[in-house]
C-alpha positions as CSV (number, residue, x, y, z in Angstrom):
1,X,55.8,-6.5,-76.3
2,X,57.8,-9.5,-75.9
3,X,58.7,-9.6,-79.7
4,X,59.2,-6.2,-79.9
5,X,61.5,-6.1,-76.8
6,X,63.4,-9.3,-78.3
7,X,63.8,-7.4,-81.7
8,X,65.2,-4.3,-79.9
9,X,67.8,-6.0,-77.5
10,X,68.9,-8.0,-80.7
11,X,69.5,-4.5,-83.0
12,X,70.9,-2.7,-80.8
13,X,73.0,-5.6,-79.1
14,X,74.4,-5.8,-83.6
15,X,75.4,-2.0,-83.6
16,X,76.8,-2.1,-79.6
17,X,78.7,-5.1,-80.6
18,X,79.8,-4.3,-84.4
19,X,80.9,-0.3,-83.1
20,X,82.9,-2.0,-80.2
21,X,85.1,-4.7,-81.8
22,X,85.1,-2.2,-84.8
23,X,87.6,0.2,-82.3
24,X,89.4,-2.7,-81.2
25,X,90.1,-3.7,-84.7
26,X,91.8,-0.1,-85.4
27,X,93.6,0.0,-82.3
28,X,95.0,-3.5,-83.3
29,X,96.0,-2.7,-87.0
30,X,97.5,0.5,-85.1
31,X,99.6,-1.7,-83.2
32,X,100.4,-4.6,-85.9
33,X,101.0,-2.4,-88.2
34,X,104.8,-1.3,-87.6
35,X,105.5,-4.7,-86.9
36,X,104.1,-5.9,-90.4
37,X,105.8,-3.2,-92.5
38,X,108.6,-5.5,-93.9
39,X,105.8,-8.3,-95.0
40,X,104.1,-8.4,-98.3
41,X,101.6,-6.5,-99.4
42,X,99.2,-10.1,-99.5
43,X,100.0,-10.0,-96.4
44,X,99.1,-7.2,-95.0
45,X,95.7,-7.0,-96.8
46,X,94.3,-10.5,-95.5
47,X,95.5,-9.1,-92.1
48,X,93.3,-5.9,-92.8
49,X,90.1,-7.7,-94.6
50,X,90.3,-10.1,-91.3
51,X,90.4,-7.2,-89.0
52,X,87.5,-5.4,-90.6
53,X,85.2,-8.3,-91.8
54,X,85.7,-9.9,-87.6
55,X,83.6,-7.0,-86.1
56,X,80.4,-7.2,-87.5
57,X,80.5,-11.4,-88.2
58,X,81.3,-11.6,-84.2
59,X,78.7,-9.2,-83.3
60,X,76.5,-11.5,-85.2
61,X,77.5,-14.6,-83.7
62,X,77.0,-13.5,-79.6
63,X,73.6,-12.2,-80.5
64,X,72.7,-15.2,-82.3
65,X,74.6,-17.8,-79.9
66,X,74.1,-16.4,-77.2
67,X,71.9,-13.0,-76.9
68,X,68.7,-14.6,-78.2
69,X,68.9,-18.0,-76.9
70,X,68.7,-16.2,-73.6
71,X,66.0,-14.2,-73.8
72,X,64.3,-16.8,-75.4
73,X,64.8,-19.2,-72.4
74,X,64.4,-16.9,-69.7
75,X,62.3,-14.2,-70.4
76,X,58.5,-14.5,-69.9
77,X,56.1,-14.0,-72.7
78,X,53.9,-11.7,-70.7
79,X,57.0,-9.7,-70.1
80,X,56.0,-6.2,-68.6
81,X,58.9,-4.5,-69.4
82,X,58.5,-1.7,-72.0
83,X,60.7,-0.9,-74.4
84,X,62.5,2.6,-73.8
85,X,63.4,5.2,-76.1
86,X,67.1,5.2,-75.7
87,X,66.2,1.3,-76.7
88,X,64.0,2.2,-79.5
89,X,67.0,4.7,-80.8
90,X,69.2,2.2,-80.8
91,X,67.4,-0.5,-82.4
92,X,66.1,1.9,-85.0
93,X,69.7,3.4,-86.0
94,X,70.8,-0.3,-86.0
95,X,68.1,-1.5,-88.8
96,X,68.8,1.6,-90.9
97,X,72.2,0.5,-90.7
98,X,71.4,-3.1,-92.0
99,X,68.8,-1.6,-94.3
100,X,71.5,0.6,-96.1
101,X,74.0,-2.3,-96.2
102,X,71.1,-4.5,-98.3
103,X,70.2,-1.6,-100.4
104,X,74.0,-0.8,-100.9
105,X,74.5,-4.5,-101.9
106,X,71.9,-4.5,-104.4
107,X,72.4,-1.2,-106.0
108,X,75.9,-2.3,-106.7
109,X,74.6,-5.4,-108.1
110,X,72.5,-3.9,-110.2
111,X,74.9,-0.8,-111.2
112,X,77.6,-3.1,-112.5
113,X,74.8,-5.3,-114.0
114,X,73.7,-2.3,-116.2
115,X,77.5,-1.3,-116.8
116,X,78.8,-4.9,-118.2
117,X,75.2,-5.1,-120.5
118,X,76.4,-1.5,-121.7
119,X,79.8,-2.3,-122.7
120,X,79.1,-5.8,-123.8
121,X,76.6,-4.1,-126.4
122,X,79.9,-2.5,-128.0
123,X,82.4,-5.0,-126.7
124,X,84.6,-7.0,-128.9
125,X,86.1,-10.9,-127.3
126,X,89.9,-10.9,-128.1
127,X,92.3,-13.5,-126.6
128,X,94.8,-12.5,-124.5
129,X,97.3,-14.5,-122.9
130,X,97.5,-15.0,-119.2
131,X,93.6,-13.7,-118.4
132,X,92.1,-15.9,-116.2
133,X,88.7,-14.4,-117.0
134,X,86.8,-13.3,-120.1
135,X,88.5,-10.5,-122.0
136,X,87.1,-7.9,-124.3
137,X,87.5,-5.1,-126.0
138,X,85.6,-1.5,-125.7
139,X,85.6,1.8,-127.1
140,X,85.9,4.5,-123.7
141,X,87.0,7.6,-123.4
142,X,88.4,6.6,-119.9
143,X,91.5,4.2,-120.7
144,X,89.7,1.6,-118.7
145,X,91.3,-1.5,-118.1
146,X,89.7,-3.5,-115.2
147,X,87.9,-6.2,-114.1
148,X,84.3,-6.3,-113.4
149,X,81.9,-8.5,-111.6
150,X,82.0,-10.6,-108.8
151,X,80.4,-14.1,-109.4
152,X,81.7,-14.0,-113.1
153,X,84.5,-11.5,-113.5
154,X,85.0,-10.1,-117.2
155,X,88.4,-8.3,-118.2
156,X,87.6,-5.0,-120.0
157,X,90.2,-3.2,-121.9
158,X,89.6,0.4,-123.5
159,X,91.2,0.6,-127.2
160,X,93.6,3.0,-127.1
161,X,95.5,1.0,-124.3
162,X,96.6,-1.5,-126.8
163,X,98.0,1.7,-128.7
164,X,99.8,2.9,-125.6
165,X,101.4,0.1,-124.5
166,X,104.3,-2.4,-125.5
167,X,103.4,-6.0,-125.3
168,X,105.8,-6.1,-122.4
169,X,103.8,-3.5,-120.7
170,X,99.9,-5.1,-121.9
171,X,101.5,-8.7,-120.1
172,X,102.3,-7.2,-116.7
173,X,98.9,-5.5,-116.7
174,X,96.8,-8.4,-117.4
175,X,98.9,-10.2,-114.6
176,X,98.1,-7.6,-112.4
177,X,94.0,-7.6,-113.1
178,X,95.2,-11.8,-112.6
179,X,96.2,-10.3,-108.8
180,X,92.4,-9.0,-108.3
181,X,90.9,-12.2,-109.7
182,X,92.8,-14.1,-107.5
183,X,92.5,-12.6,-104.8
184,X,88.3,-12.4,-105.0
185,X,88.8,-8.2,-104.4
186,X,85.7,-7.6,-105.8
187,X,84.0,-10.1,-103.4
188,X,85.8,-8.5,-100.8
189,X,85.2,-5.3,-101.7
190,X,81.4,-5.2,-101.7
191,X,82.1,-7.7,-98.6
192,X,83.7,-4.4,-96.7
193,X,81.6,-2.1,-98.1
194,X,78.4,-3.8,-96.5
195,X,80.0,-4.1,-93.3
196,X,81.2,-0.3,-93.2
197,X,77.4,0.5,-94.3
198,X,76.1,-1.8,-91.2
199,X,77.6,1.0,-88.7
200,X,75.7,3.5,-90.3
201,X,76.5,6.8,-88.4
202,X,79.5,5.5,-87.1
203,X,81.0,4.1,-90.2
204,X,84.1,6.1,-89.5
205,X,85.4,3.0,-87.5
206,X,85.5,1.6,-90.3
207,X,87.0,3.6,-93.3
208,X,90.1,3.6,-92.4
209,X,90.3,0.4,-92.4
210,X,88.9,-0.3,-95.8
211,X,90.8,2.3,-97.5
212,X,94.6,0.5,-96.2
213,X,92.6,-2.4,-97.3
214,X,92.1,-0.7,-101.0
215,X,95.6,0.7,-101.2
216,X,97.2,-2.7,-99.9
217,X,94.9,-4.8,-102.6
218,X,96.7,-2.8,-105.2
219,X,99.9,-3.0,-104.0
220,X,99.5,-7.0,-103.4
221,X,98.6,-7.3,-107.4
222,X,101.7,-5.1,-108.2
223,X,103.8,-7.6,-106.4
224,X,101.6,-10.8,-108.1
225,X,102.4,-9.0,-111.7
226,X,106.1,-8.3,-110.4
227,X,106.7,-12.2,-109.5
228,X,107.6,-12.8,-113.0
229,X,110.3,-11.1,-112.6
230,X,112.5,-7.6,-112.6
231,X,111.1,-7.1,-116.5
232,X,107.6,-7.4,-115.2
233,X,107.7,-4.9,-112.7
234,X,109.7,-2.5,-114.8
235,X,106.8,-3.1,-117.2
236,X,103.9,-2.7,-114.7
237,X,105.6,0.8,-113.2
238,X,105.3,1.5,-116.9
239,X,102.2,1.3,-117.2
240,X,100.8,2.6,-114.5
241,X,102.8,5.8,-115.7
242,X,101.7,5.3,-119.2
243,X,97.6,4.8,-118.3
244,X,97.4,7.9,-115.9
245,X,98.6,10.1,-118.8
246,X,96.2,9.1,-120.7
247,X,93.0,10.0,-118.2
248,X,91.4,13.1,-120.0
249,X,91.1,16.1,-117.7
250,X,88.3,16.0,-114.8
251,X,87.5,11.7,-115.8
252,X,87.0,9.2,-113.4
253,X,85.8,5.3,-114.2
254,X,82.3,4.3,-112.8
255,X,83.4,1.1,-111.6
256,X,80.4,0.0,-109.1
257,X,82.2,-3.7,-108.6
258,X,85.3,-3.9,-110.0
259,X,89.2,-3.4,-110.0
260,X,90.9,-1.1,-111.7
261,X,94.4,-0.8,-112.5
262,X,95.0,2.3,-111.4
263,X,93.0,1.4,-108.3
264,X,89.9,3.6,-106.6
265,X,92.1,6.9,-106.3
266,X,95.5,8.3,-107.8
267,X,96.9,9.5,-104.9
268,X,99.0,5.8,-104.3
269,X,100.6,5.7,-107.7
270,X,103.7,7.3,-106.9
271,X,104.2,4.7,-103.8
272,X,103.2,1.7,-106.1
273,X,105.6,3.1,-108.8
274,X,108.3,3.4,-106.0
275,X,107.7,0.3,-104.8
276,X,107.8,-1.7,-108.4
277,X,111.1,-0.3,-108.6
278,X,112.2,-2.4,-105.1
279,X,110.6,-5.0,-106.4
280,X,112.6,-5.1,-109.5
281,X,115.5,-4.6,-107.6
282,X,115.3,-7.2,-105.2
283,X,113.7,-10.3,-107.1
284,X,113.6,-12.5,-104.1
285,X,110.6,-10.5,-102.8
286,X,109.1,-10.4,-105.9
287,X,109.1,-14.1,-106.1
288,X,107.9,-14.6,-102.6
289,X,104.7,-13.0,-104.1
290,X,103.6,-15.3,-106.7
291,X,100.0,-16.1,-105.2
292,X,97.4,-14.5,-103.7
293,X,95.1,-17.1,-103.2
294,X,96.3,-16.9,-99.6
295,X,95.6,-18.8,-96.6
296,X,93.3,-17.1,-94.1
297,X,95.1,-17.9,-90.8
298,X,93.2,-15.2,-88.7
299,X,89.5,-15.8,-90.1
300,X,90.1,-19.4,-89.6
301,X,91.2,-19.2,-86.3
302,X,88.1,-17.1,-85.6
303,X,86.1,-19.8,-87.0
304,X,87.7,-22.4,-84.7
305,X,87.5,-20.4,-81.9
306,X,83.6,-19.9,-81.9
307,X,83.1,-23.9,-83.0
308,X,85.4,-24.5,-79.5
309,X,83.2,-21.4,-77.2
310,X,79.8,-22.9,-78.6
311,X,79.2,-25.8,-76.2
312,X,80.3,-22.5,-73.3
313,X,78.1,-20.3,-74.6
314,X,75.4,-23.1,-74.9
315,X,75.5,-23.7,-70.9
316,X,72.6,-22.9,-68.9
317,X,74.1,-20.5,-66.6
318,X,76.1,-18.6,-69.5
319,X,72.7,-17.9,-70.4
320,X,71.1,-17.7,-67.1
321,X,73.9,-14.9,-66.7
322,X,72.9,-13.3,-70.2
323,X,69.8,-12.4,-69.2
324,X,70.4,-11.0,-66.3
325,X,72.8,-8.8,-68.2
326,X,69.9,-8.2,-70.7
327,X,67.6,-7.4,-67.8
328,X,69.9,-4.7,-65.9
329,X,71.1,-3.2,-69.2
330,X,66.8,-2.7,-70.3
331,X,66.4,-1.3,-67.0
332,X,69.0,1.1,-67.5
333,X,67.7,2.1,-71.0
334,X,64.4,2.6,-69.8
């Protein structure tokens, strides 16, 4: 009973935890958000990975640092309590939750595996300037151009792109697949995708969030392409013009881990379109955009913050006082 109970408490503590922070975080982007309109687009996505990636990595920590250390300490092995089914619910929804994010993880893994040994079969290596990854050639009906895989990211470029676009235009899209490498989005993506998965039947709290996240990830690589300059961004509004013409009717890319130029839905193109043209328009902006391998002021300040509370949370009657949380809360349950 006393691991069981200790297994419980900890679950259910993760989804409590996790599903709280995880409505503080949206009520926080609700109220940064006006105030961070006029930033970058960079800017605004670190804000939004760091809102949505805190929840569940703080939930973690208090159960870890300080949930379990107490019951370990201070409650009795021959524990008589029992563990309730209100507990049991909770615990249970809160290991499906962590279950799915696993299994999520690996499918993806092993989806995008399968796709780059599919195209790599057919795929041709071709040089082209300004990649910062592997680049190659396919044959696709979908005028894919995208780059795939997270640990060892490989460019992808369907052939009748190259017959589509001026070099002009072929430049400012590399640069903006550059954006995603950068920037690690595919990291992040799967990164947020495990972490909406971890809430299971609440994930709600967490879509929102991830989808600003996707739209501002493509609009921070528009600006990264646009920071050569007004040409650049005339050419990347271009082709984003140029590439959605040429999706056949009904056709969307199976992309389990990657990036996409034209980004995870069509519904933003217009925006990213309009805002290419500011960008060309007012080249100072552009050029305040010319890296994405940001600084992570907020997720570093978290960091620091539960190095400084450690020794707090450490004290015997923080923990002393944890229990008798854990105590009145398993009553209550039962």
């Amino acid at each position: 009973m006393y691991l069981l109970l200790g297994t419980c408490l900890a679950l259910s503590a993760l989804l409590a935890l996790n599903a709280f922070a995880s409505v503080l975080a949206e009520l926080a982007w609700r109220a940064v958000a006006p105030r961070v309109a006029h930033r970058s687009a960079a800017v605004r996505a670190r804000l939004l990975f760091a809102l949505r990636v805190s929840p569940p990595a703080l939930a973690a920590a208090l159960v870890f640092a300080l949930l379990l250390p107490a019951y370990l300490l201070y409650e009795p092995h021959d524990t008589g309590e029992r563990v309730g089914a209100k507990l049991l619910l909770l615990a249970a929804v809160s290991a499906a939750g962590v279950l799915l994010a696993c299994w999520r993880v690996a499918r993806t893994w092993l989806a995008t595996r399968r796709l780059v040994g599919d195209w790599m079969r057919h795929a041709e290596p071709f040089t082209a300037e300004g990649a910062s990854v592997p680049a190659y050639r396919i044959r696709h009906r979908f005028p894919v151009i995208a780059v795939i895989g997270v640990l060892r990211p490989r460019l992808f470029i369907a052939t009748q792109i190259f017959d589509a676009l001026t070099p002009g235009e072929l430049a400012s899209a590399l640069a903006h697949e550059r954006g995603h490498v950068e920037a690690r989005d595919n990291l992040k993506r799967a990164v947020l995708q495990a972490g909406q998965d971890a809430l299971l039947v609440l994930a709600p709290l967490g879509r929102s969030l991830r989808r600003e996240w996707q739209r501002e990830s493509e609009l921070a690589a528009d600006e990264f392409a646009a920071s050569a300059g007004p040409a650049a961004a005339l050419d990347l509004a271009s082709t984003i013009v140029k590439i959605s013409r040429l999706i056949p009717a009904g056709a969307t890319p199976t992309l389990p881990a990657g990036a996409h130029l034209l980004g995870e839905a069509d519904d933003g193109l217009s925006q990213r379109v309009r805002a290419l043209l500011r960008l060309a328009s007012s080249p100072e902006h552009a050029r305040a955009s010319k890296s994405l391998r940001a600084r992570r002021p907020l997720l570093v300040a978290l960091g620091l913050c539960l190095c400084a509370a450690a020794p707090l949370l450490a004290h015997p009657e923080v923990l002393k006082a944890t229990h008798d949380a854990i105590e009145r809360i398993v009553e209550h349950l039962n």
